[in-house]
C-alpha positions in Angstrom: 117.5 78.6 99.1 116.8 80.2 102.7 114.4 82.8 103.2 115.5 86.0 104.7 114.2 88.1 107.9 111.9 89.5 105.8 110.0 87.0 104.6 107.4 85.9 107.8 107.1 89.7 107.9 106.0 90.3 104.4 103.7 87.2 104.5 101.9 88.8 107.3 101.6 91.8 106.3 99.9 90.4 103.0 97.9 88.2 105.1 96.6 91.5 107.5 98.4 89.9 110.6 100.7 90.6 113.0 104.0 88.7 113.3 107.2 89.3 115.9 109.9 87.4 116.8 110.3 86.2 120.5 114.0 84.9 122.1 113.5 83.0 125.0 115.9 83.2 127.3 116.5 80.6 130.3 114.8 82.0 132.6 111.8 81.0 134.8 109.8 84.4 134.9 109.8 84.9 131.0 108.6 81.4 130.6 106.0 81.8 132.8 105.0 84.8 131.0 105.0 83.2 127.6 102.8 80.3 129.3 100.2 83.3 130.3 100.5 84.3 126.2 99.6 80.6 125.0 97.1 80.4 128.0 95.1 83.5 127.1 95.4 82.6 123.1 97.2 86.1 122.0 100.1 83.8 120.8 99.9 80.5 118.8 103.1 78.5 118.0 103.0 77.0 115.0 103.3 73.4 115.1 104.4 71.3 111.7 103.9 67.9 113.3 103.8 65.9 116.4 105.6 62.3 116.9 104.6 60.4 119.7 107.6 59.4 122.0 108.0 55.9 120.9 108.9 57.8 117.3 111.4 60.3 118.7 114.2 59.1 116.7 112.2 59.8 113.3 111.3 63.3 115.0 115.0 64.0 114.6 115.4 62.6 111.5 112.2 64.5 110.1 114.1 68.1 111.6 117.4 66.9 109.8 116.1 67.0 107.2 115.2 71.2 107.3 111.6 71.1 106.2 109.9 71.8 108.7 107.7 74.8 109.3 107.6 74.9 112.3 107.7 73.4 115.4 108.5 69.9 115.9 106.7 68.2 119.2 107.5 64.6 120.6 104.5 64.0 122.7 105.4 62.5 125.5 102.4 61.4 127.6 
């Protein structure tokens, strides 16, 4: 069962927060404008769990498996 569009929006709304959706593109400027969001706290990625590098292979295995909700970090240093 997926959720549709809808669904993050309702949940914040219920919740009394406000939720948009950002696309990224490949491009230096925009990145360095969504550093000076996460810098300055007005927005928080949502993180659903953090491997350290040596367990990168069981990062992928953990997003194969579609449950995460959210983001999926292999910490590198």
């Amino acid at each position: 069962m997926s959720a549709d569009i809808t669904t993050p929006m309702r949940l914040a709304k219920k919740r009394e927060v406000t939720y948009s959706f950002l696309f990224a593109r490949p491009d230096g400027d925009q990145l360095a404008e969504i550093g000076e969001l996460l810098t300055a706290e007005r927005i928080r990625p949502v993180i659903d769990k953090v491997f350290p590098f040596e367990q990168a292979k069981e990062a992928l295995e953990y997003l194969a498996q579609g449950r995460a909700k959210g983001k999926v970090v292999v910490k590198v240093r």
